[in-house]
C-alpha positions as CSV (number, residue, x, y, z in Angstrom):
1,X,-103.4,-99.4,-41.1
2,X,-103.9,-97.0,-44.0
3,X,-103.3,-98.4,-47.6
4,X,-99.6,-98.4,-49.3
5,X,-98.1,-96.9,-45.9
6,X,-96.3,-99.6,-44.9
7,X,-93.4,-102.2,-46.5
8,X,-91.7,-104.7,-45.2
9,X,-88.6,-102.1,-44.7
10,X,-90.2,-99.3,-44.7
11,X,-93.3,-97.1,-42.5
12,X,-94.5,-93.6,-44.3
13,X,-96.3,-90.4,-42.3
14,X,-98.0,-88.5,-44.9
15,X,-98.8,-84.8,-44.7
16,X,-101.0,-83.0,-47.1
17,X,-99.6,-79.8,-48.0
18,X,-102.0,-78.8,-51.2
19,X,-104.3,-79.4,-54.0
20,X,-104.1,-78.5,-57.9
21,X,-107.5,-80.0,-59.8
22,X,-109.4,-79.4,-62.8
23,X,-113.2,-79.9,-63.5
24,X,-115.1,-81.8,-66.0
25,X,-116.4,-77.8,-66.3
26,X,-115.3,-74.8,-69.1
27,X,-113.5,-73.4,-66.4
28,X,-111.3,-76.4,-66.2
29,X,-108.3,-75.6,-63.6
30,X,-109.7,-71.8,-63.4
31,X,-112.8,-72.9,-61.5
32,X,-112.5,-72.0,-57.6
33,X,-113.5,-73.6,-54.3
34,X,-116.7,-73.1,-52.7
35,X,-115.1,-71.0,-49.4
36,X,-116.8,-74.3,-47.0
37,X,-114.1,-76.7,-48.9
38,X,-111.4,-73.8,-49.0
39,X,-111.9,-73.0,-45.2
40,X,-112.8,-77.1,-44.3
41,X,-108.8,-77.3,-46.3
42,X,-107.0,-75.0,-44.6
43,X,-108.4,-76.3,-41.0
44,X,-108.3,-79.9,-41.1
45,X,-106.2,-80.7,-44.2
46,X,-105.4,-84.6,-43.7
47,X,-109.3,-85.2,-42.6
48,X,-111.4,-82.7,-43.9
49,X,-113.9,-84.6,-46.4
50,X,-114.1,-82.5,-49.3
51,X,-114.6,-85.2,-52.2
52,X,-117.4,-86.5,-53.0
53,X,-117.8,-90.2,-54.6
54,X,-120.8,-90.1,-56.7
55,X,-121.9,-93.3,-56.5
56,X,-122.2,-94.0,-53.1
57,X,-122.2,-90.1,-51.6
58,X,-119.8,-91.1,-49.5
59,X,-116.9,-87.6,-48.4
60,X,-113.3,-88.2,-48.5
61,X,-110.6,-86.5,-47.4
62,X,-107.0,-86.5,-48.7
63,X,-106.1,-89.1,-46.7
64,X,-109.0,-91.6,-47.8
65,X,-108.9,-90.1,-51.4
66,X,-105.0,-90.8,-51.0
67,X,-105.2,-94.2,-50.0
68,X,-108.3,-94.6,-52.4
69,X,-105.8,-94.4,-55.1
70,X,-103.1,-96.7,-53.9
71,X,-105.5,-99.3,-54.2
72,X,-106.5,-98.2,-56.9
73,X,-103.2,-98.1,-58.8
74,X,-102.4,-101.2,-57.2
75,X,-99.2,-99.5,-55.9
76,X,-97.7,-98.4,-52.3
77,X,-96.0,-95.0,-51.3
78,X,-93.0,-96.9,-51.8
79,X,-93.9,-97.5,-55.6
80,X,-94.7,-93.5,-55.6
81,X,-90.6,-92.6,-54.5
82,X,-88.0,-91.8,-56.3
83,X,-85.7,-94.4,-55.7
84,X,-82.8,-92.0,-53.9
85,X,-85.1,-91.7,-51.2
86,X,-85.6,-95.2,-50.2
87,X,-82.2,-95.6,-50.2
88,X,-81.4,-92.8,-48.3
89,X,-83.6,-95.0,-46.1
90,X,-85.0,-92.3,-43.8
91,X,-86.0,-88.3,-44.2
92,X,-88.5,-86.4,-46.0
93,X,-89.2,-86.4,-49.2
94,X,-92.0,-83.8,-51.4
95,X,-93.9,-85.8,-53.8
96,X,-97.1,-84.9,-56.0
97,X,-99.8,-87.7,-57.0
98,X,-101.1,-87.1,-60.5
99,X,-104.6,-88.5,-60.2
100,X,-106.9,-89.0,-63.3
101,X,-111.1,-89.4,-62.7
102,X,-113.4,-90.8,-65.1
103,X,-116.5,-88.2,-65.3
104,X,-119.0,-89.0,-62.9
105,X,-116.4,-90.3,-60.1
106,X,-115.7,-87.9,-57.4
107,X,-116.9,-84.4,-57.3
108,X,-116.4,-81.3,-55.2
109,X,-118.0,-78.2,-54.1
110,X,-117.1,-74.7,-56.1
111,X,-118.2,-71.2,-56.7
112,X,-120.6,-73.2,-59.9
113,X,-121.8,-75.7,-57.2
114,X,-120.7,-79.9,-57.6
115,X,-118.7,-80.4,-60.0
116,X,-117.2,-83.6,-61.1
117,X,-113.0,-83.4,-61.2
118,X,-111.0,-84.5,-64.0
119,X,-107.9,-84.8,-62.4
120,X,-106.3,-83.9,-59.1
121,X,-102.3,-82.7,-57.8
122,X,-102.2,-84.2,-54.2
123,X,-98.8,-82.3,-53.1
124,X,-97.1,-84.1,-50.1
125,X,-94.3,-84.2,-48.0
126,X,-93.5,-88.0,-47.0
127,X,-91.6,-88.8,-44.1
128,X,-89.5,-92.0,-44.4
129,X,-88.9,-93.9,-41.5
130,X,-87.2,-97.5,-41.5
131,X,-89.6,-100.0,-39.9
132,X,-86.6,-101.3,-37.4
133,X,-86.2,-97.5,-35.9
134,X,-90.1,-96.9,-36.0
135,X,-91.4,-99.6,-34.1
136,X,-87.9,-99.0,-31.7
137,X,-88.7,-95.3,-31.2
């Protein structure tokens, strides 16, 4: 079971549709990919491991990163949805994670080599199913 995906009422499939970060780097936002992390993206966007946590060396994908920060926040997809949605109940619903780093915790590979990020858009699109019909179909 992956972090935050799952409520009492409620199961969440998760696809990664794309990235908007900034470097602790003068470049800031304008600094691009290395073409390994652009290409490693575009192939295997849910489990390519293209962060880096500094402290332990350990590469993360979206999905790890992603979960990495629902525990972090101490929060649940549901937490992260507008409100409509749930009640709607089931469907699809786009939704970007505005994630903050501290310098020196996760880094990734550019055209400047490592650098640390500063913050990070994870876009999604989150499919809402209710637990009753999920575990039925």
């Amino acid at each position: 079971m992956k972090a935050g995906r799952e409520t009492d009422e409620f199961v969440f499939e998760v696809e990664h549709i794309g990235l908007d970060m900034t470097f602790y780097h003068p470049k800031e936002r304008n600094l691009r990919l290395s073409d390994l992390v652009i290409d490693a993206f575009e192939t295997e966007r849910e489990n390519a491991d293209i962060f880096i946590h500094n402290a332990s060396d350990t590469a993360y994908s979206t999905e790890e990163l992603l979960s990495w920060f629902l525990l972090q926040s101490g929060t649940s997809l549901a937490d992260q949805l507008p409100k409509s949605a749930l009640e709607k109940g089931e469907g699809h619903v786009f939704v970007t994670f505005p994630i903050r780093f501290e310098k020196g915790t996760f880094h990734m590979l550019t055209e400047d080599g490592p650098q640390d990020l500063s913050a990070l858009k994870l876009m999604s699109k989150i499919t809402i199913h209710k637990r009753s019909a999920f575990k039925a179909g």
